[in-house]
C-alpha positions in Angstrom: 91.8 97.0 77.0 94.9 98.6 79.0 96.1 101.5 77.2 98.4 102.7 79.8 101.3 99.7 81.3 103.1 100.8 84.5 106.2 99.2 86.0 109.1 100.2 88.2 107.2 99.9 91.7 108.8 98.0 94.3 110.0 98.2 98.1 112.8 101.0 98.6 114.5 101.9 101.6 114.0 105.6 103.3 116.3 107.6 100.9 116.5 105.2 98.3 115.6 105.8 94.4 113.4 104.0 92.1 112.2 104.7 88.5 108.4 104.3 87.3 107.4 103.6 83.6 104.6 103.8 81.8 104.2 102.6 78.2 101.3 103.5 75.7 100.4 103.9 72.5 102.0 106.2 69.9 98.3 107.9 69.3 97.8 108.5 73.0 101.4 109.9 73.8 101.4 112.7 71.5 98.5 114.3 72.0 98.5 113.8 75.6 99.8 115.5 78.7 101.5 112.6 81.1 101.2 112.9 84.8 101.9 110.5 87.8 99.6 110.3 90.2 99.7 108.6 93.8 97.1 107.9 96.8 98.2 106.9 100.0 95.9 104.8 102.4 93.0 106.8 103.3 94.1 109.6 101.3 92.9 111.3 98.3 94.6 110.9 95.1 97.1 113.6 94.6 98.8 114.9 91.2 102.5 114.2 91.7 104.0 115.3 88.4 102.5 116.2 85.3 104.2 116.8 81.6 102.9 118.4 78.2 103.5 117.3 74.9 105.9 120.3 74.7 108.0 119.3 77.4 107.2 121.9 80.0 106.9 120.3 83.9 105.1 120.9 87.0 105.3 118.5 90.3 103.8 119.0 93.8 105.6 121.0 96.3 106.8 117.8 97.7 107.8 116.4 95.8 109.9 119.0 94.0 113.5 119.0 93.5 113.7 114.8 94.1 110.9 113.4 91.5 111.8 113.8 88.0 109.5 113.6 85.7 110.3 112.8 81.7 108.9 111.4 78.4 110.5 109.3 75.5 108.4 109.9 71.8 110.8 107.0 70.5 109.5 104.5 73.1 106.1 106.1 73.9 106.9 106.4 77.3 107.0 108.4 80.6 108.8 108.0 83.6 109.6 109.1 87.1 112.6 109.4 88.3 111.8 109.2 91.9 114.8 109.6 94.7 115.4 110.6 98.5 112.5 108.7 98.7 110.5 108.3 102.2 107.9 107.1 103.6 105.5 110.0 102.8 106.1 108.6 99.0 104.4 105.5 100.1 101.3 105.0 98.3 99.8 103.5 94.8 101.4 105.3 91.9 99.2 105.6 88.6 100.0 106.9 85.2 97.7 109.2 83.2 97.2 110.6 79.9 94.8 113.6 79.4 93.6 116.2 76.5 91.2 118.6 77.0 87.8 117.7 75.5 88.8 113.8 75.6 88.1 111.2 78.8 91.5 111.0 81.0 93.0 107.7 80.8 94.2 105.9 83.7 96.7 103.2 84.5 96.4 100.1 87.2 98.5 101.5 89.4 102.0 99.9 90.9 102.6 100.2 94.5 106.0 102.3 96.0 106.8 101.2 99.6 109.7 103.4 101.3 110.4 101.4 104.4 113.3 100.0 106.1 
């Protein structure tokens, strides 16, 4: 069963933009903190940008200041707003949903190229 549905990756240029979304349930949004995730090839998987059910932010140091990360309640979804990207950003993206005490839910993952 796929509780978490990602979409937006694609192939970007260096300095391009793109947006991610992820779409879940309404049970699962609110009572969850939404993050983005990424791994690059032969990397580990790195937090890129999380965001509580309050609102409140935090995002890797480099990522800052270009990713922005959001959540709608009306469509039960979170997004990245991803731009200057380059090719450091390459990698798998994946969406998560977590709450202390409960298993952290993962997506599939959608791949972000930045290459010209």
């Amino acid at each position: 069963q796929v509780q978490l549905v990602e979409s937006g990756g694609g192939l970007v240029q260096p300095g391009g933009s793109l947006r991610l979304s992820c779409a879940t349930s309404g049970p699962i949004f609110r009572s969850r903190t939404m993050g983005w995730y990424r791994q690059a090839p032969g990397k580990r998987r790195e937090m890129v940008a999380t965001i509580t059910t309050d609102g409140a932010t935090n995002y890797a140091d480099s990522v800052n200041g270009r990713f922005i990360i959001s959540r709608d309640y009306a469509k039960n979804t979170v997004y990245l707003q991803m731009n200057s990207l380059n090719s450091d950003d390459t990698a798998v993206y994946y969406c998560n949903a977590d709450r202390r005490y409960y298993s952290s839910i993962w997506g599939q993952g959608t791949q972000v190229t930045v290459s010209s």
